[in-house]
C-alpha positions in Angstrom: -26.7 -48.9 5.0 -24.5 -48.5 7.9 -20.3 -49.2 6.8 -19.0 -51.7 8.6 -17.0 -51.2 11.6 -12.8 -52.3 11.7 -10.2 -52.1 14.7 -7.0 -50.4 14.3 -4.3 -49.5 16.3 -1.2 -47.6 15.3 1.0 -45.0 16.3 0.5 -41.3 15.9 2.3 -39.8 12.5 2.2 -37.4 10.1 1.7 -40.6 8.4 -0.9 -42.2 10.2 -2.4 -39.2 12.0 -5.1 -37.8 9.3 -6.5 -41.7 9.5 -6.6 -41.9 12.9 -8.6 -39.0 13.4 -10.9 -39.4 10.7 -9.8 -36.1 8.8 -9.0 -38.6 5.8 -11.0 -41.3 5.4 -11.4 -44.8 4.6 -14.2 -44.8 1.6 -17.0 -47.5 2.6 -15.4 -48.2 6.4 -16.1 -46.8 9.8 -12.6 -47.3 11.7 -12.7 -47.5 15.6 -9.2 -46.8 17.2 -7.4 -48.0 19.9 -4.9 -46.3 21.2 -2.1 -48.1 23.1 2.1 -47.8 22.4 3.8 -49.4 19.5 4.9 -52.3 21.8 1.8 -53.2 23.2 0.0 -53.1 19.8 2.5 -55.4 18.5 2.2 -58.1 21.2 -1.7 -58.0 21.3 -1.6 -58.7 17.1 1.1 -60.6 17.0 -0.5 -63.2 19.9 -4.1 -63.0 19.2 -4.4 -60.9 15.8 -6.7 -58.4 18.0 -7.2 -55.6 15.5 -8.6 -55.5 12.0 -5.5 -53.2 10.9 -2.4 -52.2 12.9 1.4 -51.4 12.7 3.5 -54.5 13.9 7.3 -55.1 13.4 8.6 -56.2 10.4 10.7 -59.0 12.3 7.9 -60.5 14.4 5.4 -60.7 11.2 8.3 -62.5 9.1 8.6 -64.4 11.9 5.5 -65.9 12.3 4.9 -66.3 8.4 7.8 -68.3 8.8 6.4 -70.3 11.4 3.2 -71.2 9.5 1.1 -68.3 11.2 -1.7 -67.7 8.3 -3.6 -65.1 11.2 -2.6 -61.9 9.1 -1.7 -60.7 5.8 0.2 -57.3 5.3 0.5 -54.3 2.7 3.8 -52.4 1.9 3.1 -49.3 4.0 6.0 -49.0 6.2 5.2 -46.5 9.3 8.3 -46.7 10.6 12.0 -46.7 8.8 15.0 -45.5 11.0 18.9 -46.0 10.5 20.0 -47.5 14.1 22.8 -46.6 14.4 22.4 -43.9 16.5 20.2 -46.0 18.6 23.6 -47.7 20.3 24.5 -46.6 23.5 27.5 -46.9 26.1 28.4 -44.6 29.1 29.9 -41.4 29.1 33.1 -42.6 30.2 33.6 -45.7 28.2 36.4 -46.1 25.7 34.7 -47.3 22.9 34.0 -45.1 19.8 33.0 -47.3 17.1 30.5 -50.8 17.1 33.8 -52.6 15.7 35.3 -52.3 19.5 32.6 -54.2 21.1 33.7 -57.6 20.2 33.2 -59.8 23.3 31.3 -57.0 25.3 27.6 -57.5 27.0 25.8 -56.1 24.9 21.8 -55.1 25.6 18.5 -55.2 23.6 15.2 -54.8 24.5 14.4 -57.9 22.7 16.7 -59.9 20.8 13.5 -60.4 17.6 12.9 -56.9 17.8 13.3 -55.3 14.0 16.1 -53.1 15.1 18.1 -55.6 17.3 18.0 -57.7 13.9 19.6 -55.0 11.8 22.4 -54.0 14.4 23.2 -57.6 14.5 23.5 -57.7 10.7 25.3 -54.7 10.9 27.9 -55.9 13.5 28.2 -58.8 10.9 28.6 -57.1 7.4 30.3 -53.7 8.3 31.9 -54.3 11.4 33.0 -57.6 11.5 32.0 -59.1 14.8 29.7 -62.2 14.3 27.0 -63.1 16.6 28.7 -65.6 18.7 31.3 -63.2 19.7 29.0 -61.1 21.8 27.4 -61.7 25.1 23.7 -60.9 24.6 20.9 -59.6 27.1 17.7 -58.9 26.8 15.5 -57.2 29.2 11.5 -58.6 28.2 10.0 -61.8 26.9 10.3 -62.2 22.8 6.4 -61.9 21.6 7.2 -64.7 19.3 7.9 -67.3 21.4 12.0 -68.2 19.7 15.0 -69.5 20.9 18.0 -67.2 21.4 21.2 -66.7 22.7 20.7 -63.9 24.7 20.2 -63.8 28.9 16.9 -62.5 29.7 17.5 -59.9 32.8 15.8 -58.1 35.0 15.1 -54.6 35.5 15.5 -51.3 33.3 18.0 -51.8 30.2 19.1 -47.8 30.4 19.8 -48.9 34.5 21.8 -51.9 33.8 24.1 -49.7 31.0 24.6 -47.3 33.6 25.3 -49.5 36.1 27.5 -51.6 34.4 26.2 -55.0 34.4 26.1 -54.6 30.5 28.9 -52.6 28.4 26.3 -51.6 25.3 22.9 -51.0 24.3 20.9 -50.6 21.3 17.6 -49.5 22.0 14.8 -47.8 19.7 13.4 -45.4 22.4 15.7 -42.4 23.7 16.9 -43.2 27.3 15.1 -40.9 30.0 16.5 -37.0 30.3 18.0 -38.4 33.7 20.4 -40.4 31.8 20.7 -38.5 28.4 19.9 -34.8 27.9 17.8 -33.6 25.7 21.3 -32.3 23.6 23.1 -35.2 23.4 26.0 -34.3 25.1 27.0 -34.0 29.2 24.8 -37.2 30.5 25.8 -40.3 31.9 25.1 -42.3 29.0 26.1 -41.2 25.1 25.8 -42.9 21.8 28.5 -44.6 20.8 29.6 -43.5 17.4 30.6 -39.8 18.2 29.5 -38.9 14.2 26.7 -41.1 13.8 24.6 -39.0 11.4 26.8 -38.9 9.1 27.7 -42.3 9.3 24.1 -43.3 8.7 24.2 -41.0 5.7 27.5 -42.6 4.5 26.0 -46.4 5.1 22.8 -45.2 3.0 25.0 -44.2 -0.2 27.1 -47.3 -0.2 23.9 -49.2 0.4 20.6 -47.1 -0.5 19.2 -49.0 2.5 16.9 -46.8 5.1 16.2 -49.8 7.0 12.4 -50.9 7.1 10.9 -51.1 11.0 7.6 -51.5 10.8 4.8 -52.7 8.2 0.6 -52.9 7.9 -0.9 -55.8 9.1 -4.8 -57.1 9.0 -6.5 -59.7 9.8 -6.6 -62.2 6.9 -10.5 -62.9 7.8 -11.0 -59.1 7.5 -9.1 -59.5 4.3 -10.8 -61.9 2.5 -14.0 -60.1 3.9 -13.9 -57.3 2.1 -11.1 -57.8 -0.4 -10.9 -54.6 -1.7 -9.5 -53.1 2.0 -6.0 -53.7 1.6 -5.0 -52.1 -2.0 -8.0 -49.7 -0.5 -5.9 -49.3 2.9 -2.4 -48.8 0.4 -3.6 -46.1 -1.7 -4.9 -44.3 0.9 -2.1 -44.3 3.4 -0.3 -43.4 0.2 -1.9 -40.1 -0.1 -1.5 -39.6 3.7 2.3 -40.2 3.8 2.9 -37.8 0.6 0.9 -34.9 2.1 2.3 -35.5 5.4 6.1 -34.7 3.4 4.6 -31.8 2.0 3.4 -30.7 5.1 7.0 -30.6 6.5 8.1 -28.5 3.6 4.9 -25.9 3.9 6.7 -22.8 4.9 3.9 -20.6 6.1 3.6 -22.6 9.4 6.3 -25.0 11.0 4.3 -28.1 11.4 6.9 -29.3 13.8 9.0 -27.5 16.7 12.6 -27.8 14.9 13.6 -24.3 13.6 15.5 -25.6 10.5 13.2 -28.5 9.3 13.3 -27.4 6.3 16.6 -27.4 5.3 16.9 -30.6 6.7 13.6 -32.4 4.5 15.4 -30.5 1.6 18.4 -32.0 2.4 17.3 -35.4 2.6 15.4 -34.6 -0.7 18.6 -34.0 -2.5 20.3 -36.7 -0.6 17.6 -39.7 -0.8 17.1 -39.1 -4.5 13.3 -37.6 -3.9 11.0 -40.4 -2.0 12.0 -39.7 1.4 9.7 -42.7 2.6 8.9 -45.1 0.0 6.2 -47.9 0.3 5.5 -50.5 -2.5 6.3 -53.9 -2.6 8.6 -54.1 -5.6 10.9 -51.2 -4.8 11.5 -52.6 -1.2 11.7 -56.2 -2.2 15.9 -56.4 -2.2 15.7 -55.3 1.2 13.4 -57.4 2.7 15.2 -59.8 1.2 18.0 -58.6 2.8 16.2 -58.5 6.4 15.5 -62.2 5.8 19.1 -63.2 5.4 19.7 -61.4 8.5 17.1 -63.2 10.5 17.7 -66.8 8.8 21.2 -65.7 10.4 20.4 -65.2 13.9 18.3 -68.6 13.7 14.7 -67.1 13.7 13.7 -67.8 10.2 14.1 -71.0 8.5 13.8 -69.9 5.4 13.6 -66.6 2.4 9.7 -65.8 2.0 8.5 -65.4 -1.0 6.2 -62.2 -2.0 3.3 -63.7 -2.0 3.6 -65.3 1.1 4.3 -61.8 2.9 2.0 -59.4 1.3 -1.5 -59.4 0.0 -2.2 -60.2 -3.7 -3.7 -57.1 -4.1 -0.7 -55.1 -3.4 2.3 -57.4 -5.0 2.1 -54.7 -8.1 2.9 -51.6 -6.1 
């Protein structure tokens, strides 16, 4: 009997990558991959729920739930978890050292729903005191949710605009090109904006355990109640995937990545984090979901907390 046949699309990992090659498998499925960037995978699900499973934003997928959007259910398999603070950017010769400075600057995002433009704005709310109204906003593409928001859409290239001065700030998820920030860090026309940054991520994770959640799991809620048994399926195994991929970074008889010292860095973050470097599960990552939520029913795009069930398969509500 020939397994059925499900679409996915998401980007390349050590979490995601033994799936998407076939090397691990998905026991009674055949999966056929598309491959496309993070951004185009989220607007093709997001607007016509076009794969079986994929990655999509956190903040576009609360979004639509919160709009009555019943196309897609989810699992607590988060692919992508980043602090952003380092992800804020002015020019080399601006004065500004710290995100509590910028009050009343033009400030740039990709796209104001975007999962990361929602944290930094809760950010510039809760530790650095600037609410939203006292920023001049731009974005730079069309929301894939179709919202209202503050913020100027503009043309052209965001990293262009920031150093040409027609905005004073950024904060965007992907590096700006070499041409405009080294490879180092250091000597381009742009920098970050917090000089210590790393640190200052590690110092906002151990007043507030939060590694902020990017990205989550979506299928199709026909697929779903389909075959039932996918999504817990789906979980376990991109459990298993996600623990052997942090194993793999601490193997020492081959560097699985280029960076000389990964090691001491994955044990660092071991002893740092508290062990679980990347934790899935519902229950564990609930208080800051909730937290997420409070920051998008804040910058208007959510009307309202979710509840669990309403965000994640019933499979799944246990892990």
């Amino acid at each position: 009997m020939t397994a059925p046949q499900l679409t996915i699309a998401m980007s390349e990992s050590d979490r995601t990558l033994k799936l998407l090659t076939g090397v691990s498998r998905l026991p009674g499925f055949e999966l056929a991959v598309s491959r496309e960037t993070v951004e185009q995978i989220f607007v093709q699900q997001i607007s016509q729920a076009m794969y079986d499973i994929s990655e999509l934003s956190l903040a576009s997928y609360l979004i639509a739930k919160g709009g009555g959007d019943t196309r897609l259910t989810a699992i607590p398999v988060f692919l992508s978890r980043s602090f952003r603070h380092n992800a804020i950017y002015v020019r080399a010769d601006s004065p500004w050292r710290h995100p509590s400075e910028l009050k009343g600057r033009r400030f740039g995002f990709p796209e104001y729903q975007m999962t990361a433009a929602v944290w930094i704005r809760g950010l510039f709310r809760e530790e650095w005191g600037i609410a939203t109204g006292d920023m001049e906003w731009f974005t730079f593409r069309p929301e894939r949710v179709p919202v209202a928001t503050p913020a100027k859409l503009t043309e052209g290239d965001i990293f262009e605009a920031l150093a040409e001065g027609r905005v004073d700030a950024i904060m965007s998820a992907r590096r700006p090109p070499e041409k405009f920030f080294p490879s180092s860090g250091e000597g381009g026309v742009l920098r970050r904006l917090i000089p210590d940054v790393w640190n200052e991520e590690r110092r906002y994770y151990e007043r507030t355990g939060i590694f902020p959640i990017m990205h989550l799991v979506s299928i199709k809620e026909e697929t779903a109640a389909r075959y039932p048994e996918l999504p817990r399926l789906l979980y376990d195994r991109m459990t298993e995937i996600k623990n052997e991929g942090i194993a793999g970074l601490l193997e020492t008889i081959k560097n699985n990545t280029s960076d000389p010292w990964i090691w001491e860095s994955v044990e660092r973050s071991i002893r740092f984090m508290g062990g679980d470097l990347w934790p899935y599960g519902a229950s564990g990552n609930w208080e800051q979901i909730r937290k997420f939520m409070s920051y998008l029913i804040q910058d208007g795009l959510l009307k309202r907390e979710l509840a669990p069930e309403e965000v994640f398969h019933p499979s799944v509500w246990d892990t």
